[in-house]
N, C-alpha and C positions, 0 to 999 in steps of 0.2 A: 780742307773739305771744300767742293768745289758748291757750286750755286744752286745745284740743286740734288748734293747731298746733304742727308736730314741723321742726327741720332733717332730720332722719333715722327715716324711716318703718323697720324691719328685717319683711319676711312672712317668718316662721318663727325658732323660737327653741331652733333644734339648735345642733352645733358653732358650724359657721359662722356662724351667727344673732346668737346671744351672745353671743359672741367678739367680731365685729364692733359691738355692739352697747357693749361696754365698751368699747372703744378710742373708739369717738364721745363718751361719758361721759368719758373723758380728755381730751380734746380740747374739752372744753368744750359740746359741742354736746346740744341739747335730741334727745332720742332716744324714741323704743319700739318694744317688739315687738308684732307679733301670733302669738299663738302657737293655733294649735287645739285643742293635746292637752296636752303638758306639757315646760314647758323642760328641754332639753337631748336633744330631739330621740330619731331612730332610734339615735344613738350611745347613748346614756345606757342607752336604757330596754329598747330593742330589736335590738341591735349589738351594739358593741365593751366596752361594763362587762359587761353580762348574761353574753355567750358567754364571754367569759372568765373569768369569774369561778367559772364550770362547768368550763372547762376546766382550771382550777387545783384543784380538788378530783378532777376527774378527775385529773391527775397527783399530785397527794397520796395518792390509793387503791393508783397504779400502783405508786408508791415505795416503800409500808408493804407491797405484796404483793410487793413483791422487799428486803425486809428484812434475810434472812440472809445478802446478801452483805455488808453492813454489819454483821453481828454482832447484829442486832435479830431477834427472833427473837418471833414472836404467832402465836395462833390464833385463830379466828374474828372472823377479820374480816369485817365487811359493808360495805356502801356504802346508804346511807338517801338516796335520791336525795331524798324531801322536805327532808330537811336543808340538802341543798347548794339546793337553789330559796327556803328561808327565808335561805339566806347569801346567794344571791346577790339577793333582792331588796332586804334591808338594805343591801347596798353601794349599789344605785340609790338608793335614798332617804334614804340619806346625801350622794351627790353631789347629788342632786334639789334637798335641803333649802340644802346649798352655791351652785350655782346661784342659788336663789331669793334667798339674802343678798347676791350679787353682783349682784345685780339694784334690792333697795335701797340697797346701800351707794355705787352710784353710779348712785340717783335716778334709772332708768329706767322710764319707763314699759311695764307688761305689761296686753295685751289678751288676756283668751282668746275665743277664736271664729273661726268662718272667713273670711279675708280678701281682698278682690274690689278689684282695681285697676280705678276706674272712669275715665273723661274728665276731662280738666284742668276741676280747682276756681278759683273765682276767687281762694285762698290760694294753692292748686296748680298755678298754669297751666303748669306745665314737665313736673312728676313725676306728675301726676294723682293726685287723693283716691282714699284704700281705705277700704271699707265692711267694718266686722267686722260681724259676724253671728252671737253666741250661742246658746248650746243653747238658751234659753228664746225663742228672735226678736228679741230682741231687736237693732238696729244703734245703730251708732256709726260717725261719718266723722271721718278723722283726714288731715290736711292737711300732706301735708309736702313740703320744698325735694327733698329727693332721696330715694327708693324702692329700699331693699334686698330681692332678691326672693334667699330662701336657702330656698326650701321643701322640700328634700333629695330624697329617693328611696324607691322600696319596689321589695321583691320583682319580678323580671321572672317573671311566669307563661310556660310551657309552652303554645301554643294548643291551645285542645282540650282542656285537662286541668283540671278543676275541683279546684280546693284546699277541701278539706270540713271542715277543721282534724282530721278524725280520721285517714283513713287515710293523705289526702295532705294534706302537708305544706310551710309554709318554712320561712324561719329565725324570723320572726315567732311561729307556730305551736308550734314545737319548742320554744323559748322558755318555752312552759308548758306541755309535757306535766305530769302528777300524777305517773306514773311511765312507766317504762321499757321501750320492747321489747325483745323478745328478738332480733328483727331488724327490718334496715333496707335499703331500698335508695336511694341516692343520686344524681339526676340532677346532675350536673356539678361536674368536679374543678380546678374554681378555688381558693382562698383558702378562701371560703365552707366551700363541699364538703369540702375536704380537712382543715377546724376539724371539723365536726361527727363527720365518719369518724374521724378521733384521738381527740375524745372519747367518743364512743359503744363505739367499740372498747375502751378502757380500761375500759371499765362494762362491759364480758360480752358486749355487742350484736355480733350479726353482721351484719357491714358489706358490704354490695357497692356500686362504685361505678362509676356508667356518665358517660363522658366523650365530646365529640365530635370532638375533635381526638383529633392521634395522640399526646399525652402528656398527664396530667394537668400541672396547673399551667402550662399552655400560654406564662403572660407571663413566667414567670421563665426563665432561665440554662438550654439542656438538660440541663446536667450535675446542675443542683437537680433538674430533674426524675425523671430516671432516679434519683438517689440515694432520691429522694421516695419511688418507686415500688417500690425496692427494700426500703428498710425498711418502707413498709406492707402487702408481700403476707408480709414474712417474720413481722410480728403476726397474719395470717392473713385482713387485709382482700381480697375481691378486685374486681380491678382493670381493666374491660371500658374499651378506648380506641378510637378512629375504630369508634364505637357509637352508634345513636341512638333514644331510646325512642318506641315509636309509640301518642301519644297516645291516639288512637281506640281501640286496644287494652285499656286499662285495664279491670280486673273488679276487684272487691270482693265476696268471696265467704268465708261461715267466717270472719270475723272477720281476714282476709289481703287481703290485695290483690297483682296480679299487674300484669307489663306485657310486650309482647313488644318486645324489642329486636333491630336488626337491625343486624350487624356481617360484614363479608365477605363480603355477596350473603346471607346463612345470618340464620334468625329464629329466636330463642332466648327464651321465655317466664321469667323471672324473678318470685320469687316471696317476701315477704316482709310483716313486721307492719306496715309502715308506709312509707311514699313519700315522700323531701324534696326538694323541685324546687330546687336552687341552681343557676341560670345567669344571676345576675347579678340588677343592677337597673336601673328605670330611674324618668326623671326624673319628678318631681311639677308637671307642667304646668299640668294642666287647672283649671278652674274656678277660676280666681287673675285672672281680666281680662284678660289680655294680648290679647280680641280688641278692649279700649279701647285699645290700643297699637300703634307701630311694632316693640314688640321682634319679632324673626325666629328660628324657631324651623328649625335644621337637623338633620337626621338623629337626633329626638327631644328634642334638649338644647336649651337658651337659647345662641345664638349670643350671644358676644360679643371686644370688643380685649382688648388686656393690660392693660388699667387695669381689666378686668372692668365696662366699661359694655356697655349694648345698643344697638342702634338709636337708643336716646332717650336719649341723653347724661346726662340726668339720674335714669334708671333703670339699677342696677347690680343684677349677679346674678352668685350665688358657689357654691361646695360642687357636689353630686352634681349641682344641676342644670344644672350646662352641661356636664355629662361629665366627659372625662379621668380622672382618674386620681379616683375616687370613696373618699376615705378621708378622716376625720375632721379628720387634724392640716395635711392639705392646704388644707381648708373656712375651719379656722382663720387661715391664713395668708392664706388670698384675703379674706378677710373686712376682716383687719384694714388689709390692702394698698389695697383698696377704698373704706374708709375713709378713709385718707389718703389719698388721692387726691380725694376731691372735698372734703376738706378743704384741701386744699394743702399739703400738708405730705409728700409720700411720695417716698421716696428711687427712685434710677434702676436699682435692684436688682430687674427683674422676679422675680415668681415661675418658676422652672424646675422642668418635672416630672423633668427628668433630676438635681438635686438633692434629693426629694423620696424618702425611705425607703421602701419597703412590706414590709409584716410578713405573714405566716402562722403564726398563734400553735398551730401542731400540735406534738406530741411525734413527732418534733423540729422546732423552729420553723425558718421558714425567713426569711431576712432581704436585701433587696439593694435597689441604688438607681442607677441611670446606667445605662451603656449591655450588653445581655450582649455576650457574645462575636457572635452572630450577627450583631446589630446595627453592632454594630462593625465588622465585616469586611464586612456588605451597605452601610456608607457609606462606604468605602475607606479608613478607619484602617488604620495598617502598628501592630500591637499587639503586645506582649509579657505573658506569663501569669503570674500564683505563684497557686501553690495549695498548701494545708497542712492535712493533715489532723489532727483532735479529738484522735486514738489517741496523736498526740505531745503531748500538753499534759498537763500534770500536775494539771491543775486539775481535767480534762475525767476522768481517770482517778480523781481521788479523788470527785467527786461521781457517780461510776456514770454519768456521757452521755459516749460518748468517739466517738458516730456523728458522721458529717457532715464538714462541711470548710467553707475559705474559700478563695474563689478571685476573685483579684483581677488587672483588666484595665486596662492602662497604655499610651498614646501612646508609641509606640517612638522618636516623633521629638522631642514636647516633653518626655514622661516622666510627663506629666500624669496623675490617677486617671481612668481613664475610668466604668470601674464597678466594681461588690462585689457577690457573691452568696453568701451563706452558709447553709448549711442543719447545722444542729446545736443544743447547747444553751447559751440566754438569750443568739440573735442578733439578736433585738428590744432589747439595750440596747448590743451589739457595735454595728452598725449606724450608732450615732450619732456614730463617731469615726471611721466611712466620709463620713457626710453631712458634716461638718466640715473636711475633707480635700476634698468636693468644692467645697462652697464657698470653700474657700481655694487651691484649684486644686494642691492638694499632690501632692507626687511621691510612690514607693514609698519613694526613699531617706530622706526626709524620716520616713513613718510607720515607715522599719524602724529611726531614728537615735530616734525616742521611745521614752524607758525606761517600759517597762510593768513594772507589779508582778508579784513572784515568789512563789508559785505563783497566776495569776489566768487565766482565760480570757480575757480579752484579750491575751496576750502572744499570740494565734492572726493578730492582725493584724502583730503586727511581722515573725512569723516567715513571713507569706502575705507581704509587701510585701520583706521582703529576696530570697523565692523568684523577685521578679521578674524578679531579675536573678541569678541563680543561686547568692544567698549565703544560701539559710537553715538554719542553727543545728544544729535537731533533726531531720535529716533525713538 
């Protein structure tokens, strides 16, 4: 095999990328990436470490400004928004640097430059050679048996509305503001949207946010949602729903920017420092070769089976770009699935999104994974309900977050978890002893017969899974 044939080509070296990318290093196989920008993708750099990492010092200011019910008692407090953007970029370039030793430590090859799937090589006649292409022009073609296409996702624009990184905004943009407005207004109350509204809000900002469905957070649980909606108008955020901003409308006047939204026949002019377009994202197609290819591309995404191949058997594609369920630790896992797979080696345990967690890191976070209640009842499951709210936990009451609940959906007939929705506080690590249960197909009796520790926020699962059946505790 010559130097710059590969068994495993990886385009792009995000979650999914890298992830997949060591596991082929495990398995013995000669691997590399190509990466354009810098490993560890839109998670790392421009996602899920960065926004969070904000949003944790945003809930560090919120805590220290509600002190005195803790007996902590300060004055003059600020918030140094350059501070928290020098912490949070240290965290990325800590994980960055991590990355990059996982990278030598199992002897994989990294490309940087942009990378173009060209027609089968006479190395490549299956998976066809990629051409990288460096900031200076220069190219390199790399030859490999099988082609990982993980090139993730970016921001979905708004048509019509031009992002100018000043007044309008995404999460990319926002990402490095210097400082802070004094307001904001927010197109769309997903995940995304409803991270930034919680942080911003905690910092002073005044938050509106316009949604186009009739509730924010539209994929979770209704009852997450109203719960959602209720503690963020009572911080003072507000909260425009089955609302749609009319692009063409947009001025930028005074240092503001305006948009007219139109909600119940009635057009309503809003007004604020700055505009951050979250409605989602979408896939990283273009300019990657695929017009050298059979892959087929549907409803924006890279079509492909559950082994995560495409069209061309020997071209596999993972993470945001074939849709679904667009989240970092899911990238991960198709990646590495993927991997084994055309290794031969991979178990008969497909990935399932309905085992797959999804987090909204807001104050209060919201957490769930399977089926909600709607879904449940529109595929004729006969179900049973426990729901348990925060205000009984003792845990939840000494650390000051005692909002929220857990409400957990169970097959009335086999007893099975069907799903978990939680919205309160630290149900991003609650969450993982739902995923666990669903993988093991466990019952409520089962999660309500685990002894959880005393006083712990987790005991919110045992006492949600006994209410299935109308035994819980503190109630």
């Amino acid at each position: 095999m010559s130097s710059n044939e590969y068994d495993v080509v990886v385009l792009g070296g995000g979650t999914g990328g890298y992830v997949a990318a060591i596991r082929a290093s495990q398995l013995g196989l000669k691997v590399a990436v190509v990466e354009k920008d810098r490993l560890g993708g839109t998670c790392l750099h421009r996602g899920c470490i960065p926004s969070k990492a904000l949003l944790r010092s945003a809930e560090v200011y919120h805590t220290i400004n509600n002190g005195e019910e803790f007996g902590v008692e300060a004055t003059g407090i600020q918030f140094n928004f350059s501070k928290a953007q020098q912490r949070k970029q240290k965290i990325v370039e800590q994980l960055h640097q991590g990355v990059q030793y996982l990278m030598d430590k199992g002897k994989i090859a990294v490309f940087y430059g942009e990378g173009r799937i060209m027609g089968p090589s006479i190395f490549s006649p299956q998976a066809g050679a990629v051409a990288v292409t460096t900031e200076t022009g220069e190219s390199e073609i790399l030859a490999p048996k099988y082609l990982l296409i993980a090139t993730g996702s970016r921001p979905r624009l708004l048509s019509g509305l031009e992002i100018d990184g000043e007044y309008v905004l995404t999460s990319d943009e926002a990402l490095q503001l210097d400082q802070l407005p004094n307001s904001i207004l927010i197109i769309g109350g997903g995940a995304i949207g409803i991270e930034w509204a919680s942080l911003l809000s905690d910092l002073g900002v005044a938050v509106e946010l316009i949604e186009t469905a009739e509730r924010i957070l539209p994929l979770e649980d209704e009852a997450i949602s109203d719960e959602m909606t209720r503690l963020l108008t009572a911080r003072g955020i507000k909260i425009h729903t089955v609302a749609k901003a009319e692009a063409n409308t947009l001025t930028k006047e005074n240092g503001r920017v305006s948009i007219v939204v139109e909600k119940n026949g009635q057009q309503h002019r809003l007004e604020a420092d700055k505009l951050l377009v979250s409605i989602g994202r979408q896939a990283n197609i273009e300019n990657i070769g695929l017009d050298n290819t059979e892959v087929k591309i549907e409803n924006g995404v890279i079509r492909v089976n559950d082994q995560y191949q495409t069209d061309e058997q020997h071209i596999y594609a993972i993470g945001d770009v074939i849709g679904g369920l667009q989240l970092a630790h899911v990238a991960a896992h198709e990646g590495i699935y993927a991997i084994e797979h055309l290794a031969g080696v991979a178990d008969r345990l497909l990935i399932d999104p309905l085992r797959a967690p999804k987090v909204t890191y807001s104050r209060p976070q919201v957490a769930s994974i399977g089926l909600t209640e709607q879904q449940a009842r529109q595929q004729g499951f006969e179900i049973k309900i426990g729901t348990f709210p925060f205000r009984a936990i003792g845990k939840a009451l000494i650390d000051g977050q005692a909002d929220g609940f857990v409400k957990l959906i169970a097959n009335a007939r086999t007893d099975d978890v069907l799903g978990a929705h939680m919205i309160g506080p630290s149900v991003s690590e609650l969450i993982s002893e739902a995923a666990l249960a669903r993988l093991l197909d466990a019952t409520p009796w089962e999660l309500g017969k685990t002894i959880h520790p005393h006083p712990a926020l987790s005991e919110i699962i045992g006492e949600a899974a006994l209410a299935v059946d109308g035994k819980a505790i503190h109630t």
